[in-house]
C-alpha positions in Angstrom: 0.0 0.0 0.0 2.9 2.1 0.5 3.5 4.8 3.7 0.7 7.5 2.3 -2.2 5.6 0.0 -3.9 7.9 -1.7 -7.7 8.0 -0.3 -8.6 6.8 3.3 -8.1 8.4 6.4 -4.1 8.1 6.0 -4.0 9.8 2.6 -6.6 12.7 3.6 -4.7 13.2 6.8 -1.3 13.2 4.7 -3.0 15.8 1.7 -3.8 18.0 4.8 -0.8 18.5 6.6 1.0 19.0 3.2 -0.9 21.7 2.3 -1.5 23.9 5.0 1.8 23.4 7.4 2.0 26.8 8.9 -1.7 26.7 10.4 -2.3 23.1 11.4 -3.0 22.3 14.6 -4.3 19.3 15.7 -8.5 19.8 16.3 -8.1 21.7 13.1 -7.0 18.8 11.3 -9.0 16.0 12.7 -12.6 18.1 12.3 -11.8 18.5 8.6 -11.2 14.8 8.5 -14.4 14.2 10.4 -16.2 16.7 8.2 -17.5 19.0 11.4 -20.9 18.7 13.1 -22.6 16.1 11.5 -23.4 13.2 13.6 -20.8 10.6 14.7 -17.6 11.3 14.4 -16.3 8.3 15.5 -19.0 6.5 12.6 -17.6 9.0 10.1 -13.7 7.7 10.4 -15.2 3.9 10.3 -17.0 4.8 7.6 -14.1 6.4 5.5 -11.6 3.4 6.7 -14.0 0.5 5.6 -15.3 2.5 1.8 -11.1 2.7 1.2 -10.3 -1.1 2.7 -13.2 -1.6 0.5 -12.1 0.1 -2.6 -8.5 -1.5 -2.0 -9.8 -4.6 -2.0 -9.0 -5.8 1.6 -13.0 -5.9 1.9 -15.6 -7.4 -0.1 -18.8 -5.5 -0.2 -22.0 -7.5 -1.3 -25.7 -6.0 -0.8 -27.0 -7.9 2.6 -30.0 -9.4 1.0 -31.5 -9.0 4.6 -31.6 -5.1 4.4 -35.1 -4.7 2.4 -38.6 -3.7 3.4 -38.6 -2.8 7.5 -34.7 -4.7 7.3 -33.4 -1.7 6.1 -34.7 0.3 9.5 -32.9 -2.7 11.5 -30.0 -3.9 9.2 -27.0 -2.1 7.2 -27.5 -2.4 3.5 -24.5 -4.1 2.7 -22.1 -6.9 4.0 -18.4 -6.2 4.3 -16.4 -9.6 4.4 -12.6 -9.9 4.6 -10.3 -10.4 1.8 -7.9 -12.9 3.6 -4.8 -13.2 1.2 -4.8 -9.1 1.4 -5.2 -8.8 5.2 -3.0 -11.8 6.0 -0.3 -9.8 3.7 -0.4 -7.1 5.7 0.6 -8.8 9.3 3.8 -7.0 9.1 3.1 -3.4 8.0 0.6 -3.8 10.8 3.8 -4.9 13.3 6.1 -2.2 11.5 3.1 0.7 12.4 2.5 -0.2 15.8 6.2 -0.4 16.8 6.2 3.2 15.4 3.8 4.6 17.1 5.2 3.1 20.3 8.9 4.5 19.4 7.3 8.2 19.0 5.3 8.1 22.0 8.5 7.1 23.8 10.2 9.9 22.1 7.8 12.2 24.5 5.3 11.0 26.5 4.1 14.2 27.8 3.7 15.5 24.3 1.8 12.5 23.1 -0.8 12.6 25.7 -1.5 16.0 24.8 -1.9 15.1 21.4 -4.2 12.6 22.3 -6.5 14.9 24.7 -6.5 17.1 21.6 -7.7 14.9 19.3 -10.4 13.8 22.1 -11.4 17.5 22.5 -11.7 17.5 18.4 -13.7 14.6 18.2 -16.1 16.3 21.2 -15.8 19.1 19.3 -17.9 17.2 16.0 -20.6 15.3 17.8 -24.2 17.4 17.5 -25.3 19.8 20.0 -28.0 18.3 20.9 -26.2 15.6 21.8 -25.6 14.4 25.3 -23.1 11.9 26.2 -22.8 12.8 29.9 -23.6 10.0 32.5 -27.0 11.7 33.8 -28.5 11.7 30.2 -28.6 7.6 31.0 -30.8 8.2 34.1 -34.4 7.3 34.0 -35.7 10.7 35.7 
């Protein structure tokens, strides 16, 4: 796949720090990857990794033949299904990526947790108004 694919959330992250060095910060970048407030955040990046594994080929998508009538309230449209020569190719970029990550959050643990909270607060930053994630919007008042 090479270090920066073009499409997915590695190559749209990648285009975006390219072209705007001087005023990137890190909620900046990760609500125009997210695409603001528009629901789900967190759906929004699963969304964009599966439609580029999907377009790679490491999944296979087929219409879920369960998804008509009131199935399509209840049930995704379409199946997503592994391609297993792809993914079990991959075993070692996955390896050579995590021990990365590990090596630069070593590099500065401090600054890596702040990075983290930052992209937490960016994340926050996309959900809805209106919505309420808070522990007393679970109670049964």
């Amino acid at each position: 796949m090479g270090p920066y694919p073009r499409g997915g959330l590695e190559g749209a992250l990648f285009a975006t720090l390219r072209n705007d060095q001087k005023s990137n910060s890190v909620e900046r970048v990760v609500v125009s990857l997210v695409g603001g407030e528009k629901g789900d955040p967190w759906e929004e990046i699963v969304n964009r990794v599966r439609d580029h594994l999907a377009a790679t080929g490491y999944l296979t998508k087929t219409e879920n033949p369960a998804a008509h009538g009131l199935g399509k309230l209840f049930r995704s449209s379409y199946i997503y299904t592994a391609n297993s020569s792809l993914v079990a190719g991959s075993i070692g970029e996955v390896a050579r990526v995590q021990s990365n990550l590990v090596e630069v959050q070593s590099w500065d643990p401090h600054g890596w947790q702040q990075v983290i909270k930052k992209i937490r607060k960016a994340l926050t930053s996309c959900l809805p108004s209106t919505y309420d994630d808070s522990p007393s919007s679970y109670d049964d008042d």
